[in-house]
VODORO-198230 format. One line per 4 residues: number of its first residue (from 1); for each residue x, y, z of N, C-alpha, C. Coordinates in steps of 0.05 Angstrom, whole numbers, plus 5000, padded with zeros to 4 digits. Layout:
VODORO-198230
NUM) X,Y,Z,X,Y,Z,X,Y,Z  ...
***
This chain:
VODORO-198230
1) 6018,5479,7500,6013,5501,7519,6004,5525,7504  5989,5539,7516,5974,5571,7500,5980,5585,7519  5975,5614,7513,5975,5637,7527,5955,5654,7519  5940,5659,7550,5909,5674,7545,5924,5699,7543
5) 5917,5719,7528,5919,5753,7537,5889,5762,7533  5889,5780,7558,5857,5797,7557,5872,5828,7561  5862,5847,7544,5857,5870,7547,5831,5874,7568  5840,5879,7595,5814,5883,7610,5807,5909,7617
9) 5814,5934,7607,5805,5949,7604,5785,5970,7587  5782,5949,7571,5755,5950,7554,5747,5928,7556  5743,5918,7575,5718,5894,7593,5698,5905,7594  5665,5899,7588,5646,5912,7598,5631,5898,7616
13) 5644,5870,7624,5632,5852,7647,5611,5839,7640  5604,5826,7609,5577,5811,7609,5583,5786,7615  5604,5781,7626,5602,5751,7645,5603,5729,7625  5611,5729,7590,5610,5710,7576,5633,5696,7579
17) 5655,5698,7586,5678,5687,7595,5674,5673,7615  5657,5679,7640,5659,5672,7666,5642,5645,7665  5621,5640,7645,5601,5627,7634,5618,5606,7621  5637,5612,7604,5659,5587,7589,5667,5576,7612
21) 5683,5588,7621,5713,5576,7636,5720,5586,7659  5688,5582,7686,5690,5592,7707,5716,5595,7727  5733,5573,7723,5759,5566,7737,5775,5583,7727  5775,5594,7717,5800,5618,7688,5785,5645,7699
25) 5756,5655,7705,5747,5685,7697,5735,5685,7725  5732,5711,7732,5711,5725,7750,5701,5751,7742  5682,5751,7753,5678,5790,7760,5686,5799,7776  5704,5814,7776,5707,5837,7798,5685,5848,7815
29) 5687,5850,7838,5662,5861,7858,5669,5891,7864  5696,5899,7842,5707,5918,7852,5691,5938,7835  5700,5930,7810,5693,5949,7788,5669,5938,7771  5664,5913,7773,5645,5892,7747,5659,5892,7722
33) 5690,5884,7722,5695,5874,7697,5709,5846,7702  5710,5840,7675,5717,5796,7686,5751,5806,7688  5759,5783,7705,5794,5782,7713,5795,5757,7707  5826,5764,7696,5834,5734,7690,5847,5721,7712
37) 5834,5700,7715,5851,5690,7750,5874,5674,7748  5895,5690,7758,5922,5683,7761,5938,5692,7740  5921,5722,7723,5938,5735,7699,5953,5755,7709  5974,5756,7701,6001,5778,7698,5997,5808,7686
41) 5998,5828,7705,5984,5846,7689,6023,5863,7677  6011,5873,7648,6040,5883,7637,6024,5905,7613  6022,5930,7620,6022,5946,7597,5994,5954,7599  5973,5943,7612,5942,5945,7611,5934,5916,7593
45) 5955,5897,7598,5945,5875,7591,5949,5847,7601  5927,5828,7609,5938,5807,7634,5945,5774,7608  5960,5769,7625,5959,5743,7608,5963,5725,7628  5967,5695,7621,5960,5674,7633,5974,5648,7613
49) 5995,5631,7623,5992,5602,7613,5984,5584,7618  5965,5569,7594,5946,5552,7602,5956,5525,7592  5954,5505,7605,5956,5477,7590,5931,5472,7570  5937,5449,7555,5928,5442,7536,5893,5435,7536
53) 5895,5426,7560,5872,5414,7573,5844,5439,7578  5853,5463,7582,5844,5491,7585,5837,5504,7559  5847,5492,7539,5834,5509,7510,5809,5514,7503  5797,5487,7499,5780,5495,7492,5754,5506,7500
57) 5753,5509,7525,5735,5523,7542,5739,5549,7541  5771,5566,7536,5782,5587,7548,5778,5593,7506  5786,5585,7494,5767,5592,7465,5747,5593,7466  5725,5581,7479,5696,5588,7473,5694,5618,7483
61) 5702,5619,7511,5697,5647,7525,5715,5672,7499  5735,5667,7496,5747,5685,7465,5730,5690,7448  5715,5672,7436,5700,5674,7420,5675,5681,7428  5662,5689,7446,5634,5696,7461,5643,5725,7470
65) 5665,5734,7469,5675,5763,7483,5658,5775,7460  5646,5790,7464,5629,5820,7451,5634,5837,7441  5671,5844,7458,5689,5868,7456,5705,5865,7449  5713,5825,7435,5747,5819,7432,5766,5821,7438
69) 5768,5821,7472,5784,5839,7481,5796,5807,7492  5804,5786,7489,5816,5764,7497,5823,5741,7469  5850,5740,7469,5857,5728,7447,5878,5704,7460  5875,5681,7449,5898,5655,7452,5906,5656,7437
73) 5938,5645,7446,5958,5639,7421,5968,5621,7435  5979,5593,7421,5986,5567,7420,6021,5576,7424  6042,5568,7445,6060,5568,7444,6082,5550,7431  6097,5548,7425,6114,5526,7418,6127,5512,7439
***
């Protein structure tokens, strides 16, 4: 099991997350920045647990962020 965290307040919305791991991201229609769907917001930061099966898609989008504002970490 992992846990996504996104800092989405320095989101600038280029949709490269939403592009990985459509089922995990959106844009907002509110503001145009990506949300994590079904994240926990705590501090100005959302997170999410993901099964195993969700990594590596939800890494590509991590790794395509522009702003590094979404990081996984592998739980025990």
């Amino acid at each position: 099991m992992y846990i996504i965290t996104q800092q989405r307040a320095k989101c600038i919305g280029c949709n490269a997350c939403v592009e990985a791991a459509d089922y995990r991201w959106r844009v907002s229609r509110k503001d145009g920045k990506c949300t994590l769907i079904g994240g926990i917001e705590k501090n100005n930061f959302y997170s999410k647990r993901i099964e195993d099966h969700e990594y590596e898609d939800n890494a590509l989008a991590a790794k395509n962020c522009p702003v590094n504002i979404i990081k996984i970490t592998k739980l025990n």
